[in-house]
C-alpha positions as CSV (number, residue, x, y, z in Angstrom):
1,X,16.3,-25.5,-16.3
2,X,14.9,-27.3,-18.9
3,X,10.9,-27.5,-18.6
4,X,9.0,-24.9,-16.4
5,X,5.2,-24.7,-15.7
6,X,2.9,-21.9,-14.1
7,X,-0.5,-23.4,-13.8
8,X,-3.4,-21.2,-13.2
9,X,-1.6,-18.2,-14.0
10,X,-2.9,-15.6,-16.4
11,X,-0.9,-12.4,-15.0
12,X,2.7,-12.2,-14.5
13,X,3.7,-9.4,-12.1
14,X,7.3,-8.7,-11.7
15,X,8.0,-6.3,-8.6
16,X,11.5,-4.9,-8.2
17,X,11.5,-3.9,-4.2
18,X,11.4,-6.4,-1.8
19,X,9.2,-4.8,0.8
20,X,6.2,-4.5,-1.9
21,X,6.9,-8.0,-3.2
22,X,6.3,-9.3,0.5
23,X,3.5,-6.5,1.2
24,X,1.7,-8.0,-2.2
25,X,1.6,-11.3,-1.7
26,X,0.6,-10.9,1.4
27,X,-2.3,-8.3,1.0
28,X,-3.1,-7.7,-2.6
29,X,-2.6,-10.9,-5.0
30,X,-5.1,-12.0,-6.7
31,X,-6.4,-15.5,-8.6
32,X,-4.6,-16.4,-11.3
33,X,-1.5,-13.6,-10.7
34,X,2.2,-15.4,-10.3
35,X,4.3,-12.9,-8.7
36,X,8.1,-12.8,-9.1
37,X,10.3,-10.8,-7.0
38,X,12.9,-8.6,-9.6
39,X,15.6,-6.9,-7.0
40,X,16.8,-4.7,-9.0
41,X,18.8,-4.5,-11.9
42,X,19.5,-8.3,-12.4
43,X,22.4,-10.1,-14.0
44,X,22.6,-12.7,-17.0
45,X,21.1,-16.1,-14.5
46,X,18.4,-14.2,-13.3
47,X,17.5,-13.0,-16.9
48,X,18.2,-16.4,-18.3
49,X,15.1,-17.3,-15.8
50,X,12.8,-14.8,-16.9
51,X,13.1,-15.8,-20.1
52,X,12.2,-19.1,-19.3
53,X,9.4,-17.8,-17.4
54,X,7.9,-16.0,-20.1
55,X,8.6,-18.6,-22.6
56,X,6.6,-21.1,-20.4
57,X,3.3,-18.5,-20.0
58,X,3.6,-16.6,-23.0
59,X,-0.3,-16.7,-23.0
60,X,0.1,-14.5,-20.0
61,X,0.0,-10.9,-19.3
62,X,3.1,-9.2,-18.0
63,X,3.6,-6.2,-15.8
64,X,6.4,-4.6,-13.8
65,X,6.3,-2.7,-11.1
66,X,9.5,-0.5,-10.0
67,X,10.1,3.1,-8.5
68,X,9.0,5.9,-11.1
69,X,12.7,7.0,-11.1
70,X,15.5,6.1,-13.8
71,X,16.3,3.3,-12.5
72,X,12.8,1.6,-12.4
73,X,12.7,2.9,-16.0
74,X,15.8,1.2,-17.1
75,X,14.8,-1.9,-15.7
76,X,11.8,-2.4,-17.1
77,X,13.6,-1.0,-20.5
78,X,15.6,-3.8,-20.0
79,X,13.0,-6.9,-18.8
80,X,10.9,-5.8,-21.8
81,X,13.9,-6.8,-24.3
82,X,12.9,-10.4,-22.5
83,X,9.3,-9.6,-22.4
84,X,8.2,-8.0,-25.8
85,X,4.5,-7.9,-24.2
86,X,5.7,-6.4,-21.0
87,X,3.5,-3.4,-19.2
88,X,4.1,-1.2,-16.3
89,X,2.3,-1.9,-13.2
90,X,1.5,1.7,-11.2
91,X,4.5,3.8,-12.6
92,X,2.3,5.7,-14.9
93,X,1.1,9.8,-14.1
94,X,-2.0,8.9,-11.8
95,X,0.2,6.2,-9.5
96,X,3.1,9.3,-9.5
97,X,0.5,11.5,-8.2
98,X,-1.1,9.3,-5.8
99,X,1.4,9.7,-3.5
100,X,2.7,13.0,-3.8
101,X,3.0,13.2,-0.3
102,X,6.0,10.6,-0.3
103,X,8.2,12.2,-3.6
104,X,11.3,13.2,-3.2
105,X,13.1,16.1,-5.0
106,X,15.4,15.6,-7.7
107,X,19.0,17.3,-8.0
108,X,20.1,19.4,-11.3
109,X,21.8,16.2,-12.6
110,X,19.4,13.7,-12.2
111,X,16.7,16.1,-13.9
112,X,18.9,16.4,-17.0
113,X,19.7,12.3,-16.9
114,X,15.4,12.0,-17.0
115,X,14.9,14.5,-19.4
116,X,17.5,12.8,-21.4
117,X,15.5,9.5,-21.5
118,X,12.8,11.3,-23.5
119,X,15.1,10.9,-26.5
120,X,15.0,7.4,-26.6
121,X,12.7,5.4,-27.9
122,X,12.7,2.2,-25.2
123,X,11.3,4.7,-22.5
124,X,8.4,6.0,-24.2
125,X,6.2,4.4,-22.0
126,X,7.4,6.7,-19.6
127,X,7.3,10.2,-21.2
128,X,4.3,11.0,-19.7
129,X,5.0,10.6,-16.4
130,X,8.7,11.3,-16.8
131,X,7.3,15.1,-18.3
132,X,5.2,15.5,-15.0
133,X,8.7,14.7,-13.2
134,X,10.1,17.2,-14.0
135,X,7.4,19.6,-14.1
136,X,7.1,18.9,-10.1
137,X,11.1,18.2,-9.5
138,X,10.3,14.9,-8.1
139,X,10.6,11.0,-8.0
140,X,8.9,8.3,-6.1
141,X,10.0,5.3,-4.6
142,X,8.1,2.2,-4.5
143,X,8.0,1.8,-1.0
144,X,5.4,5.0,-0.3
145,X,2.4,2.7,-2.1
146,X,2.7,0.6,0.8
């Protein structure tokens, strides 16, 4: 790919599951958003495009949106290596408690990988929520803001 164009976009959301991808553009898009479905931890063609994409739309702001878990984390660790401007789309403390009714506990390992992430600095965006985590022994999935 060589030259790539987004007109009329001034908000680049990237969403990781496909049910929400499919639920947002359906219900929730707005003008001017250009919505790309992630699926997960991606390999080195898919990243080669998203760094196209943001190369094309720099102007742009960028979000991700995942499950406030480690793996959503690590994703969006990794896109925003790609995406210097990158932001997180509803995986902050108010989205986590939003749906409280959906989390789902966490066992004694996983707790320890979280807290782990706390000592690195490309998850800081997340040490907020990731303290009320484990204060509540629980993780959300995308899928419950559906």
């Amino acid at each position: 790919m060589k030259n790539l164009k987004v007109k009329n976009a001034n908000k680049i959301i990237f969403i990781e599951n496909k049910a929400n991808y499919r639920d947002y553009i359906q219900n929730k898009i707005n003008k001017g958003e250009f919505v790309v479905y992630h699926g997960g931890m991606y390999g080195e063609v898919k990243g080669q495009f998203f760094k196209k994409l943001y190369e094309a739309t720099k102007e742009s702001e960028f979000y991700h949106w995942s499950d406030i878990d480690i793996g959503g984390f690590k994703i969006f660790a990794r896109l925003k290596k790609i995406i210097p401007n990158l932001k997180t789309y509803m995986m902050d403390t108010e989205a986590f408690y939003s749906k409280r009714q959906y989390w789902k506990e966490m066992s004694k390992e996983y707790r320890e990988k979280l807290a782990r992430l706390k000592e690195q600095e490309e998850y800081s965006y997340f040490y907020d929520v990731i303290d009320e985590m484990l204060k509540n022994n629980s993780k959300l999935e995308q899928e419950a803001f559906i």
